[in-house]
Each structure stands twice: as structure tokens, then as C-alpha cells.
C-alpha positions in Angstrom: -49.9 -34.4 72.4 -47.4 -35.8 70.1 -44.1 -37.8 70.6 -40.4 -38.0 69.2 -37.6 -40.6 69.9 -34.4 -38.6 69.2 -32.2 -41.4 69.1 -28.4 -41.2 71.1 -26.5 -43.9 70.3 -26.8 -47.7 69.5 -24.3 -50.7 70.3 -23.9 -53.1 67.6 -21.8 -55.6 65.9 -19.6 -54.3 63.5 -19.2 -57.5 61.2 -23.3 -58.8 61.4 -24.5 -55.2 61.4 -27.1 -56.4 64.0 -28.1 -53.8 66.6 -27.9 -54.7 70.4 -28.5 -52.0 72.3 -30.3 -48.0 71.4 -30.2 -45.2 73.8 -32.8 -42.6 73.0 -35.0 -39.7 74.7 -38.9 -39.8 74.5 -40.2 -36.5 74.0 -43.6 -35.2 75.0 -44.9 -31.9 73.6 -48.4 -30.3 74.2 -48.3 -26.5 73.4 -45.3 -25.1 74.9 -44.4 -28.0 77.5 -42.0 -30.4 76.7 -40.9 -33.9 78.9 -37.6 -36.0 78.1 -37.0 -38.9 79.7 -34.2 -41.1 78.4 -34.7 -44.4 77.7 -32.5 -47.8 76.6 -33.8 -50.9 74.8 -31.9 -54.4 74.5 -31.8 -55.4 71.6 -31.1 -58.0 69.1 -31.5 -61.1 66.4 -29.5 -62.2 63.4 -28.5 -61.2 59.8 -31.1 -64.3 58.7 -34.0 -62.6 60.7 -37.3 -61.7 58.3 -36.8 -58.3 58.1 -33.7 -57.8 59.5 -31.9 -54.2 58.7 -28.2 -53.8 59.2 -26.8 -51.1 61.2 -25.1 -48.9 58.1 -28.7 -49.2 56.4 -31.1 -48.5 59.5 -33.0 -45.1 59.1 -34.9 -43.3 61.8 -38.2 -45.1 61.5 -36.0 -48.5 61.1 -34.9 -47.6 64.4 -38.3 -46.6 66.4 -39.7 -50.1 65.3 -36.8 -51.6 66.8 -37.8 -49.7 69.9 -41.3 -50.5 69.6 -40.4 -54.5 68.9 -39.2 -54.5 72.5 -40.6 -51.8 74.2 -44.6 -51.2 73.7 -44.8 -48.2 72.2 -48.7 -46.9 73.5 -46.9 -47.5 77.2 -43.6 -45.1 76.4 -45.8 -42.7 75.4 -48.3 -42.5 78.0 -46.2 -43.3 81.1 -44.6 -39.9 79.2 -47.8 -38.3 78.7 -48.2 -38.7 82.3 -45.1 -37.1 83.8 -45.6 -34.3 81.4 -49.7 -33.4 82.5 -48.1 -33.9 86.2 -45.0 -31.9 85.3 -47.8 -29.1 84.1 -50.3 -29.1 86.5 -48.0 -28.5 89.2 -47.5 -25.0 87.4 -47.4 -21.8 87.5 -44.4 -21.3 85.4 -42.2 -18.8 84.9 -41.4 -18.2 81.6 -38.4 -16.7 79.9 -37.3 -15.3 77.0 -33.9 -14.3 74.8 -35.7 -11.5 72.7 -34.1 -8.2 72.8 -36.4 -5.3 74.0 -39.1 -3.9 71.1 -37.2 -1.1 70.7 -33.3 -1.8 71.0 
């Protein structure tokens, strides 16, 4: 199973540069099943933090360790884990497709 944060939006202070607040989705994928669930994390510290990474420099990995600072990232990804198995074992699917026919 693996795991992506496709991050929405963050809240933060335009002068400091310090984050506050990140909306993002969690996504769950094992073979063709997917779960999202959105997710938001509080946030915070100051410009004299260790480690501290403004806003205009923060990548995407920057980012997920903020997540993961305030949010533990083994239980995101297994209370995700979870819904998805459920989410499959309550299967049969149908399944759809926008392929023209083989011979059009």
C-alpha cells in the first residue's frame, strides 16, 4: 500500500512566514483502489525555531514533516489503510471505463 499528502492550502503569516494551519488529503492506493480523506493540522512556532522553514521556501516534503510534527504519521496512514481494506472488502465493484471501442 502506499500513501500521498496532496496538500490544499496552508494559513500563515505573511510577515514571519510561519505556517499555522495545512489542509491536505491522505491518499491510500493498493492496486487499483484509492481512499481520500481530508485532513487539517494546526500548526505553528516562530522564525527563531531550530529548523524553522518559511512559507515562500517550504517544499513538499517541508510540508509533510510539518504534518507529521503534529499529527503521527504511522496513525494517518493506517486509520487510512483501514477505511480503504473496509472500503474494498465490501466489493464487488463495478468498474468503468472511457476507452472507445477496439474498433472505432
Amino acid at each position: 500500500m502506499t500513501h500521498e499528502y496532496d496538500i490544499r492550502q496552508t494559513k500563515h503569516n505573511v510577515s514571519t512566514g510561519v505556517i499555522s494551519k495545512i489542509t491536505f488529503y491522505i491518499l491510500s492506493t493498493e492496486g487499483d483502489y484509492t481512499w481520500k480523506t481530508k485532513k487539517e493540522v494546526l500548526c505553528g512556532g516562530s522564525p527563531s525555531d531550530e529548523g524553522f522553514i518559511p512559507f515562500a521556501s517550504a517544499s513538499q516534503a517541508d510540508i509533510e514533516n510539518i504534518i507529521h510534527k503534529y499529527l503521527d504519521k504511522n496513525t494517518l496512514e493506517s486509520e487510512n489503510s483501514a477505511s480503504l481494506a473496509t472500503y474494498i472488502a465490501e466489493g464487488p465493484y463495478e468498474v468503468y471505463s472511457n476507452a472507445l471501442p477496439p474498433n472505432i
